[in-house]
N, C-alpha and C positions, 0 to 999 in steps of 0.2 A: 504494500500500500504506500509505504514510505517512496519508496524509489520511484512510483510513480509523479508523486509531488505533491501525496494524500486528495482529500476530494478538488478540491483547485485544479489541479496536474491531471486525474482524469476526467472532469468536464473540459480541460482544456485538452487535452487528447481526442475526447470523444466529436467535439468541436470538427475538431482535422478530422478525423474516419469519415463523420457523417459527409462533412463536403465531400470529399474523395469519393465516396459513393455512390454519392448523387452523376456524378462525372463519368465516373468511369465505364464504360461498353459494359465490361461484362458481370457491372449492379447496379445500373443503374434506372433499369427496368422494376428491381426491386421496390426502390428508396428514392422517386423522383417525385414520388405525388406521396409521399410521407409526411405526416407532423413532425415534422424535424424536433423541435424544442421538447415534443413528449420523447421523441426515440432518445434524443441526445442525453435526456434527463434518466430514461431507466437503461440506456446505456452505461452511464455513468452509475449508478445503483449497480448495475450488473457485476461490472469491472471492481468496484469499490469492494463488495461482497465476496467475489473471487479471490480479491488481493489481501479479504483479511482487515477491512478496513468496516468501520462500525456501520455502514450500511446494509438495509435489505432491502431487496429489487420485489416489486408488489405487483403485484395484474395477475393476468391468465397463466397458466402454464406452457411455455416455450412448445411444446407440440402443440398445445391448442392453438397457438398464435398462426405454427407456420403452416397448418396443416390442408391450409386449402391454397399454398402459395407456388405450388410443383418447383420446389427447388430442389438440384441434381446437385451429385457431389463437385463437379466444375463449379457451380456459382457457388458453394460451400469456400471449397478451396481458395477462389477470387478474391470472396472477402477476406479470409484468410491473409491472403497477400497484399491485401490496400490496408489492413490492419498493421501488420510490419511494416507497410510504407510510411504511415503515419505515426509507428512508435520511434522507429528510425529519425522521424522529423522533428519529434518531441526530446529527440535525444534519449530516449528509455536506455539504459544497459543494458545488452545483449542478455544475459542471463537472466534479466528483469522479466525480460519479454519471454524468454522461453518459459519460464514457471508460470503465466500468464496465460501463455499458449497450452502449455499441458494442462492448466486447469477448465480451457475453457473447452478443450479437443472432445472431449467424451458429451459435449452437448449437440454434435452434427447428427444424433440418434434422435434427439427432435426436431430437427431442422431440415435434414434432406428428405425431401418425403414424395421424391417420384426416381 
């Protein structure tokens, strides 16, 4: 959570992801007609939560959310990598970001769902 830059560092990370995503070919199909400010806000609950930080991420449950969105493991993956591009940008430490990544890996079991 620390390394992040605590909740400050990941709204302002999630900040970066979300624009990237909107942009990019292959999510932006996703996250173009999004509530930006709702996703970027339990983005950051997500992230904060995972890293151990005194947040909890509230709504639906992540299958329910994705489960009528037919995402394939490629637009999985994508995000995956506009996420590195953005922690990259954020300066995150390499190792910050793989603990980050391993915790959030095992949630593409609700998320790709064609």
């Amino acid at each position: 959570f620390q390394q992040f830059g605590g909740r400050a560092g990941l709204s302002k990370l999630m900040d970066d992801f979300v624009e990237r995503l909107v942009v990019d070919p292959r999510t932006e199909r996703f996250f173009k007609n999004a509530n930006k400010p709702h996703l970027k806000a339990q983005l950051t609950d997500q992230l904060c939560e995972v890293s151990g930080g005194p947040c909890k991420l509230k709504g639906p449950a992540m299958a329910d959310v994705h489960a009528n969105m037919a995402i394939q493991k490629g637009d999985f993956n994508a995000l995956v990598e506009v996420l590195q591009q953005a922690m990259n940008a954020q300066g995150i430490p390499f190792g910050a970001q793989n603990r980050m990544l391993a915790q959030l890996a095992p949630m593409h079991r609700d998320i790709i769902t064609a």
